[in-house]
Backbone as JSON Lines, residues from 0, in Angstrom:
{"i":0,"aa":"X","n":[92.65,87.15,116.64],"ca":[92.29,88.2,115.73],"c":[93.48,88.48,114.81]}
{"i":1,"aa":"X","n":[93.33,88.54,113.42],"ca":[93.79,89.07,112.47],"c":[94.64,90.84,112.27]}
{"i":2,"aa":"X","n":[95.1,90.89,111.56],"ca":[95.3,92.53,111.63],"c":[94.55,93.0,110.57]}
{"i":3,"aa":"X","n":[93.88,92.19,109.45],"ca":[92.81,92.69,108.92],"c":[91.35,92.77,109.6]}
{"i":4,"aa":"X","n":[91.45,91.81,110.51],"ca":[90.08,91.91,111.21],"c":[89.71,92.83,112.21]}
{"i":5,"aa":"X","n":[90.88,93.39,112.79],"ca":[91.1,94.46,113.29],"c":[90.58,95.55,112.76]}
{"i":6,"aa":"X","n":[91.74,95.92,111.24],"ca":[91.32,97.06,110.69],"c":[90.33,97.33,110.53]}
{"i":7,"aa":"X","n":[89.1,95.87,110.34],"ca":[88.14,96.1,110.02],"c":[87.11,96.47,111.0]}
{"i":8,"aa":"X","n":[87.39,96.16,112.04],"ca":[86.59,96.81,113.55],"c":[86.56,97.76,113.82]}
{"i":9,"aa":"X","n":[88.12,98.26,113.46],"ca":[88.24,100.01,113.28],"c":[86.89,100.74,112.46]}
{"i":10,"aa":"X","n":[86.54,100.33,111.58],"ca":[85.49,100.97,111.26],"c":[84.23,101.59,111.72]}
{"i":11,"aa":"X","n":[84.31,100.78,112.35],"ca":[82.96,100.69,113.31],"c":[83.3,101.14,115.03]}
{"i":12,"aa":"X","n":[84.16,101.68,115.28],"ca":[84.9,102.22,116.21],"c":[85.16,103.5,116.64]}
{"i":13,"aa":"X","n":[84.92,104.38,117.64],"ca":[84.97,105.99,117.91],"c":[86.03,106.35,117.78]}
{"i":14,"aa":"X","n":[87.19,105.53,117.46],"ca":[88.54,105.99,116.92],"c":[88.56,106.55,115.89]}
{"i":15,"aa":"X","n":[89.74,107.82,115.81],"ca":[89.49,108.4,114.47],"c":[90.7,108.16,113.5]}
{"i":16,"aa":"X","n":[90.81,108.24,112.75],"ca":[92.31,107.58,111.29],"c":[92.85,108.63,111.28]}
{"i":17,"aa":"X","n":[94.31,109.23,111.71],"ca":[95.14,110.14,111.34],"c":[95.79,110.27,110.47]}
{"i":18,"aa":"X","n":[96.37,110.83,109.94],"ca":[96.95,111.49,108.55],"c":[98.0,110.11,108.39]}
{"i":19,"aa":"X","n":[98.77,109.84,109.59],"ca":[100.04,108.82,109.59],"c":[99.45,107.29,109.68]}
{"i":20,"aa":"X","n":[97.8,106.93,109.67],"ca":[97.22,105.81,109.92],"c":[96.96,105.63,110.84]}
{"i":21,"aa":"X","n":[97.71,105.91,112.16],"ca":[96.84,105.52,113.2],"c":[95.55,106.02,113.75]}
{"i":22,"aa":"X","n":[95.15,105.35,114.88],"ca":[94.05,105.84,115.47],"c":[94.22,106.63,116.79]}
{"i":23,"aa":"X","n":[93.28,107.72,116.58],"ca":[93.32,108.58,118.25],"c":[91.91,108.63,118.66]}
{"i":24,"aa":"X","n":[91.87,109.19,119.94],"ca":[90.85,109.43,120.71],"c":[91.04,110.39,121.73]}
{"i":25,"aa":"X","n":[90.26,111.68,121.64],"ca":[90.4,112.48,122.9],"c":[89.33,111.98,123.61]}
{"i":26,"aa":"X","n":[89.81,112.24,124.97],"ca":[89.23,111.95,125.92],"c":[89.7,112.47,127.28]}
{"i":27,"aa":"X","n":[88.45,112.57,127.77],"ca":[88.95,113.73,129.43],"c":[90.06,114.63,129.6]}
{"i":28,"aa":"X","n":[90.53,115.56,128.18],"ca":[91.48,116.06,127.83],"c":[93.06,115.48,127.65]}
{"i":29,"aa":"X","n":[92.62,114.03,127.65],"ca":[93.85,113.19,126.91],"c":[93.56,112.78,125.57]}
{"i":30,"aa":"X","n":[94.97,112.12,124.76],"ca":[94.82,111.69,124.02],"c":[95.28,110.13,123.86]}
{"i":31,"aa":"X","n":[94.59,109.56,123.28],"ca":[95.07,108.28,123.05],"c":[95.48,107.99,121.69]}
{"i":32,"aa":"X","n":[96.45,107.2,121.76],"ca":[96.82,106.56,120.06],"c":[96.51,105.15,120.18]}
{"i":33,"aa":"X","n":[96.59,104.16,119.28],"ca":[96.46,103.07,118.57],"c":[97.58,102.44,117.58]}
{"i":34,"aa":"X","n":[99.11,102.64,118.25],"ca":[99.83,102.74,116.71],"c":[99.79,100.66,116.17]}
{"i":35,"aa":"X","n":[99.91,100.8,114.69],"ca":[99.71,99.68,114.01],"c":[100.93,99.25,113.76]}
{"i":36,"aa":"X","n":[101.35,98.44,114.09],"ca":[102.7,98.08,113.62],"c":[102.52,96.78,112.65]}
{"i":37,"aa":"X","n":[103.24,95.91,111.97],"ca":[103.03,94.82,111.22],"c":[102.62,93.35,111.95]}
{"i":38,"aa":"X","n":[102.58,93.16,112.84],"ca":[102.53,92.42,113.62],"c":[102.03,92.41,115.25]}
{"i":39,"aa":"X","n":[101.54,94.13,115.19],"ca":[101.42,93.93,117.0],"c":[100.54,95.46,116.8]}
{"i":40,"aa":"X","n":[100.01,95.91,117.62],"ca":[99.45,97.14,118.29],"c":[100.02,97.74,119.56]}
{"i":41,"aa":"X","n":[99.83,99.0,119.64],"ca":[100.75,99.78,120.64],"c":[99.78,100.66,120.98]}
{"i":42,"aa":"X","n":[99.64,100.47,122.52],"ca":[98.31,101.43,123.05],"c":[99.49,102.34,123.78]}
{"i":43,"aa":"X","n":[99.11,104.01,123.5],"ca":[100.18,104.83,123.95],"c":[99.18,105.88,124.35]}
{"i":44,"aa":"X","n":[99.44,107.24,124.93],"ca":[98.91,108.43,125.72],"c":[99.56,109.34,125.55]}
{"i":45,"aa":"X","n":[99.25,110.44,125.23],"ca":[99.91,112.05,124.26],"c":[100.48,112.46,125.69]}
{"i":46,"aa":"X","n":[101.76,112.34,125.81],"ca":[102.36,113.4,127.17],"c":[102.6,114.79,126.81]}
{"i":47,"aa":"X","n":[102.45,115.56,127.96],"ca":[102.64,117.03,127.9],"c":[103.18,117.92,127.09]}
{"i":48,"aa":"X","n":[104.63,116.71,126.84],"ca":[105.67,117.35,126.43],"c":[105.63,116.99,124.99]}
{"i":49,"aa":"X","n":[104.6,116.61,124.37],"ca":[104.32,116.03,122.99],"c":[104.92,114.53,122.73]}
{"i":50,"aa":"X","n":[105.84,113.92,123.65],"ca":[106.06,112.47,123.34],"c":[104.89,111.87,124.04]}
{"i":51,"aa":"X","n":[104.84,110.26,123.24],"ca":[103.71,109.48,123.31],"c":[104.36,108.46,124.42]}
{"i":52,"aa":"X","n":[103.82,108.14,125.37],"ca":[104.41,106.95,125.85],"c":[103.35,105.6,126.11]}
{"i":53,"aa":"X","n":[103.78,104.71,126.03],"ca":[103.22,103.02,125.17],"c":[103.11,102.81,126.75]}
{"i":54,"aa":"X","n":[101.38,102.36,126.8],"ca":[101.14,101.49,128.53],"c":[101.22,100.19,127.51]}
{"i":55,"aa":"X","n":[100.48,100.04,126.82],"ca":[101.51,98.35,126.44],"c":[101.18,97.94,125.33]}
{"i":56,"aa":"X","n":[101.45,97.27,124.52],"ca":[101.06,96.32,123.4],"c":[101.03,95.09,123.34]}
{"i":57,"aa":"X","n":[100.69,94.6,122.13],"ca":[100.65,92.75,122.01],"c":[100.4,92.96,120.54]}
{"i":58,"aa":"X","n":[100.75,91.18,120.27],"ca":[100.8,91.2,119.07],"c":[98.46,90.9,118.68]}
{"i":59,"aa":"X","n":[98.72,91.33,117.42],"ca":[97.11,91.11,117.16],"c":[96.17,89.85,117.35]}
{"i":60,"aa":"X","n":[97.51,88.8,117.46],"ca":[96.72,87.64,117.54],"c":[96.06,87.13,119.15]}
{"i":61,"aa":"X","n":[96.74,88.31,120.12],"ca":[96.47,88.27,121.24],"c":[95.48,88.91,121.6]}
{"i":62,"aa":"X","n":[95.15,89.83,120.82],"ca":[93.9,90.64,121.16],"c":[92.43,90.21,120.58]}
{"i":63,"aa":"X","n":[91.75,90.74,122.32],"ca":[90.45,90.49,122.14],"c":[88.86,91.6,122.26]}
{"i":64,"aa":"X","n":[88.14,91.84,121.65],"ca":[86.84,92.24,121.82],"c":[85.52,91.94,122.41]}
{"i":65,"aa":"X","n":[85.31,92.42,123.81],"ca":[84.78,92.17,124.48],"c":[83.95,93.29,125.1]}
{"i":66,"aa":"X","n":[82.23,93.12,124.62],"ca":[81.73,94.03,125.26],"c":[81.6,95.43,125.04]}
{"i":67,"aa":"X","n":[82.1,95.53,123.58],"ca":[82.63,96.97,122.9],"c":[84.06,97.2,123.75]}
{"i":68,"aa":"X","n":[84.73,96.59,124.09],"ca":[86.38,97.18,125.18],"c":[86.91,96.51,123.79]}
{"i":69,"aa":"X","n":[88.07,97.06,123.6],"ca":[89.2,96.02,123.17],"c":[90.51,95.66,124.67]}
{"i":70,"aa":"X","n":[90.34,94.46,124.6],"ca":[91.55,93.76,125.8],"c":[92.9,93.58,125.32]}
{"i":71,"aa":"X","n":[93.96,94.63,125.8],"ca":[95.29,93.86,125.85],"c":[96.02,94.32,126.88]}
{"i":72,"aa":"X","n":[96.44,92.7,127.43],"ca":[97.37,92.53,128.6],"c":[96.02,92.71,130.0]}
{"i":73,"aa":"X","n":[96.14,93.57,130.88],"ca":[95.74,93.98,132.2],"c":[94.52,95.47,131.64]}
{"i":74,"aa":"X","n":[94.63,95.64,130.35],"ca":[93.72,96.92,129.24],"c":[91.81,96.55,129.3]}
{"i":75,"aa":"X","n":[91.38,97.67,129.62],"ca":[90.2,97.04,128.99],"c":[89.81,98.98,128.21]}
{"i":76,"aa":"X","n":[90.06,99.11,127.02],"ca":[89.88,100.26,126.46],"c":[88.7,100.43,125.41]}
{"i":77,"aa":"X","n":[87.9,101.46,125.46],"ca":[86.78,101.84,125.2],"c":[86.79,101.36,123.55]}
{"i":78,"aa":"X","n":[85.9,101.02,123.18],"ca":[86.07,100.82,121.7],"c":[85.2,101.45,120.86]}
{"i":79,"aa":"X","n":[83.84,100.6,120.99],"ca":[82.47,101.21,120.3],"c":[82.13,102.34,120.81]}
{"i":80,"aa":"X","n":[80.93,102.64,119.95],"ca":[80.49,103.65,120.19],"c":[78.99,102.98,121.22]}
């Protein structure tokens, strides 16, 4: 996968576009981010204390869509709606 082909999945995705570009998602009173970097994605989780901390990333060409999940690494995270 592309990082345009990505973006473009985003569309169609329960993720929402924040002011800074990325994507979030509340959920079960967490938050999730999506940050975009030039070359890779960074799946991270809103801690208490307002820092974000990264369960992991990969670069885009590693990632896959499966099933409405997007997969990276040991990830299988909600995608579609």
């Amino acid at each position: 996968m592309t990082k345009q082909e990505f973006l473009a999945t985003m569309v169609r995705s329960k993720w929402k576009r924040d002011r800074q570009g990325q994507y979030r998602l509340k959920r079960d009173n967490l938050t999730f981010r999506l940050r975009i970097q030039p070359a890779s994605l960074h799946y991270e989780i809103l801690q208490p204390d307002g820092s974000w901390y990264k369960k992991t990333s990969d670069y885009f060409t590693n990632l896959r869509i499966v099933d409405g999940r997007l997969l990276i690494h040991d990830y299988s995270i909600p995608f579609m709606e």
